[in-house]
ZALUM-805024 format. One record per residue: y, x, z of N, C-alpha, C in turn; residue in one letter. Coordinates in steps of 0.05 Angstrom, whole numbers, plus 5000, padded with zeros to 4 digits. Example, Ala and Ser with C-alpha at 12.3 -4.5 7.8 and 13.67 -1.06 7.14 Angstrom:
2
488652645156491052465156493452645156a 495552575142497952735143500152585157s 
END
This chain:
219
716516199434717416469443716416529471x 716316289492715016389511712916459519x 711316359496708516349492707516699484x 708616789468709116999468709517229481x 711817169503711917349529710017379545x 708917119548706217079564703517249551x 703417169529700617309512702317629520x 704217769516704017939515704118149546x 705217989570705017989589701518089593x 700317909595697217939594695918099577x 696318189553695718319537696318569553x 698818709568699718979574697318889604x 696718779613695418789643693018919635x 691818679625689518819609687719049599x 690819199587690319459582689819729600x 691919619621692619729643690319759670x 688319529659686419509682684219629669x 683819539641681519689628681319859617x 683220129633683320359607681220559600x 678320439601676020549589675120349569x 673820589552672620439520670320499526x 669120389527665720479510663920359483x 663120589479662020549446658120579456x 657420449454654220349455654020419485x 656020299500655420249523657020059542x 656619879555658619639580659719779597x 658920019610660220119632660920469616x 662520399619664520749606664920879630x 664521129641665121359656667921469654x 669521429627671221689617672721499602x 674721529596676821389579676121269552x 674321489538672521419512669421499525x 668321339522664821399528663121359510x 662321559498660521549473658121609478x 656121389469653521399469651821389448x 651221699438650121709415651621949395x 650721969372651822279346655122069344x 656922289340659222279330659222499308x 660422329288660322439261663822499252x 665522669244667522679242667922759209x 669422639191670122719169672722889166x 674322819188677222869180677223109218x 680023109212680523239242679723179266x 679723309289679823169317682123329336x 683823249345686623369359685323249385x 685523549406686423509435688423569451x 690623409451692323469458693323579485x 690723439508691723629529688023559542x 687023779534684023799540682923799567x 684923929583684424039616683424239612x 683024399630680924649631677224589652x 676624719634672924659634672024819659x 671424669683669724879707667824879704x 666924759679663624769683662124929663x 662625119655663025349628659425369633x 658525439652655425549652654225339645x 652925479621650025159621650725029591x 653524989587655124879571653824929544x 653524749527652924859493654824849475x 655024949455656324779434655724619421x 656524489395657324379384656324419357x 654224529337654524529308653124339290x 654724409264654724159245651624239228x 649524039220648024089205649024049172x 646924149162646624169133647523799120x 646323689135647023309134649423339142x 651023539152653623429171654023279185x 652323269208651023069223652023309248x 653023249278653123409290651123489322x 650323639325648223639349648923889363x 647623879394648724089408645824319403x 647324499405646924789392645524939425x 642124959422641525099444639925389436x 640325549443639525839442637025829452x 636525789466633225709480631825669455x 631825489440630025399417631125519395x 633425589388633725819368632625909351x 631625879334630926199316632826439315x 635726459318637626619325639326479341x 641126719352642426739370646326729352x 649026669355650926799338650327079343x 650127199372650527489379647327539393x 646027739377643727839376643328089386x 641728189406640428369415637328529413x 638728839390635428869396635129229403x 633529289410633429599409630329639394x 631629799385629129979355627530239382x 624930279387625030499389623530669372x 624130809359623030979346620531209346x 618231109352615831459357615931549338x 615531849351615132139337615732159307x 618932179309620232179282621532449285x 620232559258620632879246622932929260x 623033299259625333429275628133279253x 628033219230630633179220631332869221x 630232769247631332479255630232169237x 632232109238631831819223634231829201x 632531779177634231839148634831589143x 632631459135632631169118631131009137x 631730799142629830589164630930289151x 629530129136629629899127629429679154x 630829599162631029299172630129059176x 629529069148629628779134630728539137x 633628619144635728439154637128379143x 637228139135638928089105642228179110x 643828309084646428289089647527969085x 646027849079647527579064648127389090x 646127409113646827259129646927399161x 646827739161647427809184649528049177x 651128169206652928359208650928539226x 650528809223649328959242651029209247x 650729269269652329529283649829659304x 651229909301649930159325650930079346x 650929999370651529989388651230249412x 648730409412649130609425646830669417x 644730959432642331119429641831269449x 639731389449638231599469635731669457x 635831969465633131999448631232239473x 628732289461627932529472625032709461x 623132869475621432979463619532799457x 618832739434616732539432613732489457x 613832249467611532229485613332289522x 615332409524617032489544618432289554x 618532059535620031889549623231979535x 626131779550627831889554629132199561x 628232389559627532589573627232849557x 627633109562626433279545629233469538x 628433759543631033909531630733939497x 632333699487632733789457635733819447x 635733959426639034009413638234019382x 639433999368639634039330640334309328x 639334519311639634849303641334779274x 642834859271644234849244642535069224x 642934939202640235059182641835219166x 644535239171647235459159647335619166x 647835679185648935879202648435839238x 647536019247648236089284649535959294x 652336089287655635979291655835749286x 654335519274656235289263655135069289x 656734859293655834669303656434389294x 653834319277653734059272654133799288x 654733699270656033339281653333189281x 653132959296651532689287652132509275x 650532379269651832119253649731879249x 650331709265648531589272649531199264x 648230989245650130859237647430719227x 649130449220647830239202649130149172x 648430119154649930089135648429899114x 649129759101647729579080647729659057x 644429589046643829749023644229559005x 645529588981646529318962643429398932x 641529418943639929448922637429288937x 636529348965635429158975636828848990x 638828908990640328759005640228669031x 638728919050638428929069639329209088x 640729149116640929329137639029619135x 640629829135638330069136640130199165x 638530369175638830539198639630839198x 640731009199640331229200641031399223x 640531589226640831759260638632049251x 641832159252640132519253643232679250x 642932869246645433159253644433229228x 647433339217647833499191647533749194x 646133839163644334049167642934189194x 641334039202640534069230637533959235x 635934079253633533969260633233939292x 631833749302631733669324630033919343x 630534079353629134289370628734259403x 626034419407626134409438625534739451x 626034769465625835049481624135119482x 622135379477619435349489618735659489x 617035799508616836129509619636259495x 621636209506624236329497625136209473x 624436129464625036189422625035739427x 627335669405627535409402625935349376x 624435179385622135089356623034769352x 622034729325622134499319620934299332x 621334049338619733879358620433559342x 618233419347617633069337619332939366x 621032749354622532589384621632349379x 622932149409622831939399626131789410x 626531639401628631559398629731249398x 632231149415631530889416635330849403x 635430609392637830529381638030269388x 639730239401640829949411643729759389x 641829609378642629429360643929189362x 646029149362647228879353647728639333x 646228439330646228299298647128039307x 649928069280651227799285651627599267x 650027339275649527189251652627139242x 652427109209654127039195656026749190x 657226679189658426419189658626249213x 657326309236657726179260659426199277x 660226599288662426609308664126899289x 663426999264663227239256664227219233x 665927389217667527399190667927619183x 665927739157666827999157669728009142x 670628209145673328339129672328609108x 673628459081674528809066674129029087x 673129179065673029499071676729549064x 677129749094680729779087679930079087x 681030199068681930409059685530559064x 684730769083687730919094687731129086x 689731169062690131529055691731649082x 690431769095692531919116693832199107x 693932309083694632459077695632689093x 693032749104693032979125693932929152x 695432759159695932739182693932609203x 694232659231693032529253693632309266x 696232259252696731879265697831829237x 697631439243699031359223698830929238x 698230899218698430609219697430369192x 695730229205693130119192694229929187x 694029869149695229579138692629249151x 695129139158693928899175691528729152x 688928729164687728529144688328279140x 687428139116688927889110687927729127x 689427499136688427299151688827359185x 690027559193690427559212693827729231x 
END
């Protein structure tokens, strides 16, 4: 029994002096020091992580196709999760941009309009233009300017122009039709990395101007 006290006496010192591990290495830095791929099958719990001052520079973390894990650099990339691009568009007819193919798959990206600017073709940003409604004098048409996925190519299309309307510019008094050019600033977000699309939610507002949007699942 004393023998015991003793082994265990030494056993708690022990611990107490060496509280670094290292795994393919003699001298550990950090409580666990790992040298080399960590592969995880099951969970990993941090129970009290600290907070990270060193956020710049930092990568993550993703799993390959092997499930094998490596840090994730944007630099060498083929994509980005969150993608930046702007389209600019030359000398597209007075009735805008109808159809504009992508060729961005829906299967593995999300795309949105993010914003626009347009002007007289060759002018640059620049240029007095407005849309003439092809109805009536009196009417004043909307824009509509949007990305949307075509489920026949299965790719991102573009559109940007004013209903019933043509792109015009001022000229010897009288507004004539005019070629613009036009730039659309694009956002594409790869799929399955930081991004989840949701159902299309459908709200009868039944005429009214407020209401309240059924919560999507999962959140």
């Amino acid at each position: 029994m004393k023998n015991n006290y003793i082994f265990t006496a030494i056993f708690a010192s022990i611990i107490s002096v060496n509280a670094q591990v290292g795994i393919n290495t003699i001298t550990p830095s950090s409580t666990l020091d790992v040298v080399g791929d960590v592969k995880l099958d099951e969970a990993l719990y941090l129970e009290n992580p600290g907070e990270n001052t060193n956020i710049r520079g930092s990568k993550f973390l993703v799993r390959s196709v092997s499930n094998d894990l490596n840090r994730y650099d944007i630099d060498i990339s083929k994509y980005g999760p969150i993608n930046y691009a702007e389209f600019k568009f030359e000398s597209l007819s007075a009735f805008g941009l109808l159809d504009y193919d992508t060729r961005i798959s829906t299967e593995d990206y999300l795309v949105s309009v993010q914003g626009y600017s347009c002007g007289i073709a060759g002018a640059g940003r620049t240029g007095s233009i407005m849309p003439h409604s092809l109805i009536s004098d009196d009417n004043i048409e909307g824009y509509q300017i949007y990305a949307y996925a075509n489920p026949i190519t299965n790719t991102w299309f573009l559109r940007a122009f004013v209903n019933n309307s043509e792109w015009q510019k001022y000229s010897s008094g009288v507004y004539i039709n005019t070629s613009i050019d036009m730039w659309l600033n694009i956002i594409i977000y790869r799929k399955g990395f930081i991004t989840k699309a949701v159902n299309e939610i459908t709200v009868d507002m039944g005429n009214s101007p407020t209401g309240v949007a059924p919560l999507p699942n999962g959140f």
